[in-house]
ROBAZA-316853 format. One record per residue (C-alpha): residue in three letters; z, y, x. Coordinates in steps of 0.1 Angstrom, whole numbers, padded with zeros to 4 digits, always signed. Layout:
ALAZYX;...
//
This chain:
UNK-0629+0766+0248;UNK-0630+0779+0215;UNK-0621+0754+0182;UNK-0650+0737+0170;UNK-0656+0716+0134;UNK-0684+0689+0124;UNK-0685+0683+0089;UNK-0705+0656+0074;UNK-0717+0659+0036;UNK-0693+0631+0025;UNK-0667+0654+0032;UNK-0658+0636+0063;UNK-0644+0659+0094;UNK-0641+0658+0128;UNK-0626+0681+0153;UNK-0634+0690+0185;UNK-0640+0720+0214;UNK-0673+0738+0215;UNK-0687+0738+0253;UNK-0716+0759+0251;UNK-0719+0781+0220;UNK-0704+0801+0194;UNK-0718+0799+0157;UNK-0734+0774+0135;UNK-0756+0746+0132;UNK-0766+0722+0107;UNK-0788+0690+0105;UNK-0792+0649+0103;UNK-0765+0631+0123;UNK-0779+0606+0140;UNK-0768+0585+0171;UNK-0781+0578+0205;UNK-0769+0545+0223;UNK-0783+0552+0253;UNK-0759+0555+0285;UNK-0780+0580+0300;UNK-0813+0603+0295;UNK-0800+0627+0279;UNK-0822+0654+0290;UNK-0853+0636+0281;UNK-0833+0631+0245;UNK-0825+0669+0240;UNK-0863+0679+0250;UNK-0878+0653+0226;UNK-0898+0670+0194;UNK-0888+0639+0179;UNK-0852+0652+0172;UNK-0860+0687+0159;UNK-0839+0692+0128;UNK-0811+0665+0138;UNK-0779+0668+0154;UNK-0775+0641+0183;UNK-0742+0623+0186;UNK-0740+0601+0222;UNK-0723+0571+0214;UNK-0716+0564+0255;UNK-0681+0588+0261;UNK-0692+0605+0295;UNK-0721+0630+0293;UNK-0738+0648+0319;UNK-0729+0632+0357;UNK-0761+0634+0369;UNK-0768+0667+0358;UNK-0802+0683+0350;UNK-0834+0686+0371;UNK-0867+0698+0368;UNK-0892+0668+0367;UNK-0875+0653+0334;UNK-0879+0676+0304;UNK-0902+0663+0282;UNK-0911+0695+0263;UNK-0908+0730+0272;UNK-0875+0732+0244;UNK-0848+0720+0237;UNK-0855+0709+0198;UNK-0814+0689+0187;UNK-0797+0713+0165;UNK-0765+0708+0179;UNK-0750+0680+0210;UNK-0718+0660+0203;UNK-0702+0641+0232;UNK-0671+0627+0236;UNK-0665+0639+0272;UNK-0691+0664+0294;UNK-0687+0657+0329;UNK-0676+0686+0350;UNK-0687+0676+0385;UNK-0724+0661+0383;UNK-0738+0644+0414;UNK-0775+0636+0416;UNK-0801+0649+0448;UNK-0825+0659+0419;UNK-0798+0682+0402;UNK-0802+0721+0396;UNK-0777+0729+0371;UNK-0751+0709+0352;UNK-0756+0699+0318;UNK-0730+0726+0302;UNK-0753+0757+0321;UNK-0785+0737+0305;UNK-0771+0741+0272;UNK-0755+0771+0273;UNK-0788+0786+0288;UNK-0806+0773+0257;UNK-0779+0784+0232;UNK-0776+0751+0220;UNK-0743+0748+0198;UNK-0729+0716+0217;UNK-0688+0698+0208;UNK-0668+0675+0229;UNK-0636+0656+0223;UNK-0649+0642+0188;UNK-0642+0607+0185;UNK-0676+0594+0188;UNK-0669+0561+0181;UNK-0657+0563+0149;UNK-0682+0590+0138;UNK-0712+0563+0147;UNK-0690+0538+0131;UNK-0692+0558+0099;UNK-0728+0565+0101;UNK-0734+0528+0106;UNK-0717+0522+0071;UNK-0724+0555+0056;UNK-0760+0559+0072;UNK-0778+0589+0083;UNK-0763+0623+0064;UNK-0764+0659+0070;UNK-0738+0680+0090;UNK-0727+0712+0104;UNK-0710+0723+0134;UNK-0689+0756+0133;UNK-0666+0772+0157;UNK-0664+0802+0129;UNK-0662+0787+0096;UNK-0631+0758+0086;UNK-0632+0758+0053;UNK-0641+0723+0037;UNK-0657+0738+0007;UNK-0677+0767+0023;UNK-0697+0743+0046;UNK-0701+0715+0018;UNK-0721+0744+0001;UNK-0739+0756+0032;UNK-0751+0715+0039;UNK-0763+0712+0000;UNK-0781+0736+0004;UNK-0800+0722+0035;UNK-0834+0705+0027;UNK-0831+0670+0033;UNK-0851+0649+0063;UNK-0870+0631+0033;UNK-0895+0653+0024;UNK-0896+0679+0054;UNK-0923+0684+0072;UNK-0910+0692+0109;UNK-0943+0687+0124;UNK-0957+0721+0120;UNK-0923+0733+0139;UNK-0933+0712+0174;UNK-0972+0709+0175;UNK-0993+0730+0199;UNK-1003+0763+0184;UNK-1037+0756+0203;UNK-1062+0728+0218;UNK-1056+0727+0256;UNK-1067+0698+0281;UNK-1035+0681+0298;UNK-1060+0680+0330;UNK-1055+0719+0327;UNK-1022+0720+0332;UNK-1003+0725+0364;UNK-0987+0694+0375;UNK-0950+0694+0376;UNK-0945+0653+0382;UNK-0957+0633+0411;UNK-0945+0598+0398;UNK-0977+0593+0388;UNK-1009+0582+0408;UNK-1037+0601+0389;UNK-1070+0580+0388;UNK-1108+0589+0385;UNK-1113+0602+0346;UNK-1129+0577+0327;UNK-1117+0582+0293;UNK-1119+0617+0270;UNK-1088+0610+0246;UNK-1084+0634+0213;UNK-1047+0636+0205;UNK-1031+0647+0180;UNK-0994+0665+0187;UNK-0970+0658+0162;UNK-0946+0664+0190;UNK-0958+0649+0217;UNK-0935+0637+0253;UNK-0951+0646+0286;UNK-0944+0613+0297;UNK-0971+0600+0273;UNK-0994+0627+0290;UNK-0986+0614+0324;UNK-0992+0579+0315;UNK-1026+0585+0302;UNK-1039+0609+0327;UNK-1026+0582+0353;UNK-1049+0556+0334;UNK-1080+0577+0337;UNK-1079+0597+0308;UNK-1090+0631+0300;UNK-1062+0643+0270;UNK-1074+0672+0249;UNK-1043+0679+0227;UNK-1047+0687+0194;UNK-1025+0710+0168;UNK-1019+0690+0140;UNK-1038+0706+0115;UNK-1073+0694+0131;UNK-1098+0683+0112;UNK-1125+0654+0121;UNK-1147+0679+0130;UNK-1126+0694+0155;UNK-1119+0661+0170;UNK-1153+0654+0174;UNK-1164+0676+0192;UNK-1152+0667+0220;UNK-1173+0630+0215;UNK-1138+0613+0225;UNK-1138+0579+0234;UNK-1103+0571+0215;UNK-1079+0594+0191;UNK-1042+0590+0201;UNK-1014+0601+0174;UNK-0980+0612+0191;UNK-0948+0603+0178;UNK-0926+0636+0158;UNK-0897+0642+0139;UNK-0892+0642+0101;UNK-0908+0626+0075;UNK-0943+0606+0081;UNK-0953+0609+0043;UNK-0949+0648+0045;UNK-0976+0654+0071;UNK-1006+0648+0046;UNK-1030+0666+0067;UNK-1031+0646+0100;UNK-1030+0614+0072;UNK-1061+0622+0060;UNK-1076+0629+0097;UNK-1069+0596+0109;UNK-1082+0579+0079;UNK-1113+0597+0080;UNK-1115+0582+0115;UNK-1102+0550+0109;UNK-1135+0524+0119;UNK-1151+0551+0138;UNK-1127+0555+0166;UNK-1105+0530+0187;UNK-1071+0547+0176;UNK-1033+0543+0190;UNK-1004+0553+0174;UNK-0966+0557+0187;UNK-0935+0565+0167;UNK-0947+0593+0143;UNK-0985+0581+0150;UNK-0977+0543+0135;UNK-0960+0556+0105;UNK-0991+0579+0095;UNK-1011+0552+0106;UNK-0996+0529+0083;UNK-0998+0558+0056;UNK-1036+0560+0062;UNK-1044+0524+0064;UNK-1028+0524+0023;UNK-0992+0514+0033;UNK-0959+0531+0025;UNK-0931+0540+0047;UNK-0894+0540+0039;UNK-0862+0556+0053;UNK-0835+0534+0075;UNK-0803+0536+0066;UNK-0790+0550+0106;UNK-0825+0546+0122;UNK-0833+0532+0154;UNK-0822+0555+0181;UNK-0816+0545+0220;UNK-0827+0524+0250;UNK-0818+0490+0241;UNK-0833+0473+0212;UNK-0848+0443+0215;UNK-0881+0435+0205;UNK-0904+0404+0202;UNK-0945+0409+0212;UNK-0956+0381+0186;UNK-0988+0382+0204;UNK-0976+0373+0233;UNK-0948+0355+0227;UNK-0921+0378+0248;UNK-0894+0399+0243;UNK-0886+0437+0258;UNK-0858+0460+0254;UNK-0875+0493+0242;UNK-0866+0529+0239;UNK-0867+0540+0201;UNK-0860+0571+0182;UNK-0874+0573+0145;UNK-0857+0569+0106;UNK-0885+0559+0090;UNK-0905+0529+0090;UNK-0940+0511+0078;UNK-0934+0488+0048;UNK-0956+0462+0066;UNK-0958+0447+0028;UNK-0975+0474+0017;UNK-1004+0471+0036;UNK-1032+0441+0032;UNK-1025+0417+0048;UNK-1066+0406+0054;UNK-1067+0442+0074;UNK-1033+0444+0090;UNK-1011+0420+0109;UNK-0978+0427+0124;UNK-0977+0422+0168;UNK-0944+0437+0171;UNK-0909+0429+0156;UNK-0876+0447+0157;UNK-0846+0413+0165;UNK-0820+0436+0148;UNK-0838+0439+0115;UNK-0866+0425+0117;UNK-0886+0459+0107;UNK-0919+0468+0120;UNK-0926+0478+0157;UNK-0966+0473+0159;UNK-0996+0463+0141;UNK-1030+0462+0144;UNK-1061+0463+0125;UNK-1083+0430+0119;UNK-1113+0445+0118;UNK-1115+0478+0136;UNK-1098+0490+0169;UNK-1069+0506+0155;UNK-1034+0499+0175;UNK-0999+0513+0169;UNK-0962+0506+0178;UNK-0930+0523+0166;UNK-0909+0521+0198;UNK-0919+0541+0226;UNK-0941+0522+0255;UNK-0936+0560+0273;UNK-0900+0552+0279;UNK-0882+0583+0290;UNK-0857+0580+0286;UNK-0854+0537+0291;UNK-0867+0508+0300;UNK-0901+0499+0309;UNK-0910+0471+0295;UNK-0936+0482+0273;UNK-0955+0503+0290;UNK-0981+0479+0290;UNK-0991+0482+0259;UNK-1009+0513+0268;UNK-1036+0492+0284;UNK-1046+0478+0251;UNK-1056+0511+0242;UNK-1075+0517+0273;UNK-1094+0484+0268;UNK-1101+0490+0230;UNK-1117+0525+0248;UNK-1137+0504+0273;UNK-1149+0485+0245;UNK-1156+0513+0227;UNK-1179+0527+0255;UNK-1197+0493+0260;UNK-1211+0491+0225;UNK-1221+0529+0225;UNK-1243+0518+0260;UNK-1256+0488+0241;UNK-1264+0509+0213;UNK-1282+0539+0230;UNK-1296+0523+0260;
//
């Protein structure tokens, strides 16, 4: 295994083997606390331009499989582990976790101490770094991370969305967790890096999902006469995508809309509000958070560093329905007077619990609703 270096912009080092790749590779540190999923983490849009450190030591036992990519790339700039499992074990397994990312040329380091690198981001928060197995030298990759654009800023949609429109319906089924229903509903959404698993879910509830490149316009969206618009979660900063901003406030009051992740923030930014960057962002499968509506509490899957300043926005339009119990940040609101929905943790799951996934019913029944006052209307 050849000698590997990450370097953090603070100057900070840590040492460690490279497992799968030779070269270079810069991006956001952030951390993952969840004890397993990592291949849904490393196929998540969400985490193009970051480099994921796994806070739990041992990496990879039950290998990979075929059913639980969530995209068809890998999108982390680089893996950092403290230990890859050799010998995986899992019925669903096809390769190991090594092949996977040496397959995908994904620069990836083990032996780091992992725990003190999240410790430092915890303190430090969120910074840039670089993993090399060619270059040492402190001061060489200090210049090489200045001159890396920062994650405030960058727009990293336009790197994951669909190049094209395509129907999910359309395309060949690779998952058969999911019982498929009659089609009631024809969803527009909007792919700011979209998980399958969100596809799945709402094909299972009887919608129709055209998906949508980022850069459509209302007039693309309607002309498909959807019965709800659906904004995916993404990577980078919300504020940066202006375009799909101004889509979804155009059809703010004329559409029953739901946001996830990516999809609250630039609701938030449409609805007038302002969005900010966490210190270490909310990353993982186990933060706890409290449906005020319903008086309950669900351990969520999460993976975002921005959030919506829920101060920002009116409060005679916009009301919180979800809180974060570690910070007590945003996780949903909705709109008083129109049908418009959105939560920053990930009802999807994938990987992680599912305690939320109910919360994709409210969007089918603001739909239904929807539908009943256009038959009232138009008899």
């Amino acid at each position: 295994m050849a000698k590997a270096i990450l370097y953090l912009e603070d100057g900070t080092a840590f040492e460690g083997q490279a497992i799968s790749s030779d070269g270079e590779s810069a991006g956001e540190i952030v951390f993952n606390t969840a004890m397993t999923g990592y291949q849904e983490i490393l196929t998540d849009p969400s985490y193009a331009g970051q480099i994921v450190v796994m806070t739990y030591p041992l990496i990879g036992n039950y290998g990979i499989n075929n059913e639980d990519v969530e995209s068809d790339h890998i999108y982390v700039k680089g893996f950092v582990v403290k230990e890859f499992c050799r010998h995986h074990s899992n019925y669903r397994a096809t390769k190991s976790l090594i092949d996977y990312l040496q397959e995908n040329k994904i620069l990836a380091i083990e032996g780091v101490d992992t725990r003190a690198l999240t410790r430092h981001l915890r303190v430090r928060g969120a910074m840039k770094g670089i993993i090399s197995t060619a270059d040492f030298d402190s001061k060489s990759l200090a210049r090489k991370l200045a001159a890396l654009p920062s994650m405030e800023g960058s727009d990293w949609v336009k790197e994951v969305t669909t190049s094209k429109k395509y129907v999910w319906n359309d395309v060949p089924k690779r998952d058969t967790r999911y019982e498929i229903r009659d089609t009631k509903y024809r969803v527009a959404a909007i792919d700011c890096g979209m998980k399958r698993n969100i596809l799945r879910i709402l094909e299972s509830l009887g919608c129709a999902v055209h998906v949508f490149p980022a850069d459509a316009t209302v007039k693309d969206i309607n002309a498909i006469h959807p019965d709800g618009l659906f904004i995916s979660n993404g990577p980078g900063d919300p504020a940066a995508v202006t375009s799909v901003i101004e889509t979804v406030r155009q059809c703010v009051g004329k559409l029953p809309i739901f946001g996830i992740c990516l999809g609250h923030q630039i609701l938030g930014l449409a609805l007038g509000g302002k969005t900010y960057k966490l210190k270490f962002g909310h990353h993982g499968a186990n933060h706890p958070v409290k449906d005020l509506l319903g008086n309950r509490i669900g351990i969520t899957s999460q993976n975002h560093g921005f959030c919506v300043d829920i101060a920002s926005l009116s409060p005679s339009d916009v009301e919180m329905v979800d809180m974060n119990l570690n910070d007590k940040t945003l996780e949903g609101m909705r709109h008083k007077r129109f049908p418009v929905l959105s939560f920053q943790h990930h009802p999807e799951a994938a990987p992680g619990p599912r305690d939320a996934q109910y919360l994709f019913k409210y969007f089918i029944e603001m739909m239904q609703r929807h539908q009943d006052t256009r038959s009232q209307s138009h008899p």
